[in-house]
C-alpha positions in Angstrom: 46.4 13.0 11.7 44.9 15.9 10.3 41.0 16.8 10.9 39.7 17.5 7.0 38.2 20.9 7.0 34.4 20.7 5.4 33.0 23.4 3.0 32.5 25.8 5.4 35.5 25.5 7.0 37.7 25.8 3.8 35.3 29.1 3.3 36.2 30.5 6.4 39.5 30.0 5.8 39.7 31.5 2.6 37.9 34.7 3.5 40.2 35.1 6.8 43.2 34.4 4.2 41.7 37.2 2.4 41.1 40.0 5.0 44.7 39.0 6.4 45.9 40.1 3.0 43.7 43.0 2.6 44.8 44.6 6.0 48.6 44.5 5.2 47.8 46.0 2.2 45.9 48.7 3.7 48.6 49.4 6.4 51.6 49.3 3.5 49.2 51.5 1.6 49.7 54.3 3.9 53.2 56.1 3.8 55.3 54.7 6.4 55.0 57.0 9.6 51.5 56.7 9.0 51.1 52.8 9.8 49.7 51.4 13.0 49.4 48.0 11.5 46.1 47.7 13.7 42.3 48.5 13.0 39.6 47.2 10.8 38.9 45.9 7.7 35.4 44.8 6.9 34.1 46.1 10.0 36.7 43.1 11.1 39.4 44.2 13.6 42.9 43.7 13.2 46.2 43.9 15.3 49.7 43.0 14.0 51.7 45.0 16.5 53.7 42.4 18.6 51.7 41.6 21.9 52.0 43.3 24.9 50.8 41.5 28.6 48.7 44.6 29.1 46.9 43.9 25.7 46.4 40.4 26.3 44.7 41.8 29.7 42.7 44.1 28.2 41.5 41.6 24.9 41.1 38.0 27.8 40.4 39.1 30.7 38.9 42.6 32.1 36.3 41.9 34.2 35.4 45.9 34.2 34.6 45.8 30.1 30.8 45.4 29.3 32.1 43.6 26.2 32.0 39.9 25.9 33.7 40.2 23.1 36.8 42.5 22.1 39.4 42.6 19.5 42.3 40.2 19.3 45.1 40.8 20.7 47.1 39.9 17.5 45.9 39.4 14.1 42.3 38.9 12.9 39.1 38.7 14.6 37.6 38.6 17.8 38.6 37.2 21.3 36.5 36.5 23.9 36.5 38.4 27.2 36.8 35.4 30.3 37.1 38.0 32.7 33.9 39.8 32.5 32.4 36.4 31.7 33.5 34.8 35.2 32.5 38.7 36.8 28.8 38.5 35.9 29.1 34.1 36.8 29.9 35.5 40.6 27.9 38.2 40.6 24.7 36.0 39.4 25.9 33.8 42.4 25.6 36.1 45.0 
């Protein structure tokens, strides 16, 4: 069964919907050797290049990036960074 998104939720969705939509546009606004089909829109980043293992390191889990929080590996938003996370949890621990 379904979970019923609230208000909120239903905005979220409908502003993601919208910067999804906005970003291929940019990208097939550009002529065609010019389009990465990754970057930002909104200050939001995007990626819509197919995934790679070393992206999915470098977005997930690299313990040596300050950020707790990078850029998807594919499509919209953010992901966060469990590597550096469990890095400073051991290093607090020692």
């Amino acid at each position: 069964m379904a979970k019923k998104k609230g208000p909120l939720g239903k905005a979220i969705g409908v502003v993601a919907a919208g910067l999804t939509v906005a970003a291929v546009v940019q990208e097939l606004a550009k002529p065609a050797d010019q389009r990465t089909w990754h970057g930002r829109i909104a200050y939001v980043p995007y990626d819509f290049r197919i995934p790679t293992v070393d992206r999915l390191l470098a977005s997930w889990w690299n313990p040596e990036d300050p950020r707790l929080i990078t850029p998807r590996t594919f499509g919209l938003g953010w992901a966060v960074n469990v590597g550096r996370i469990v890095a400073l949890a051991t290093k607090q621990q020692s």
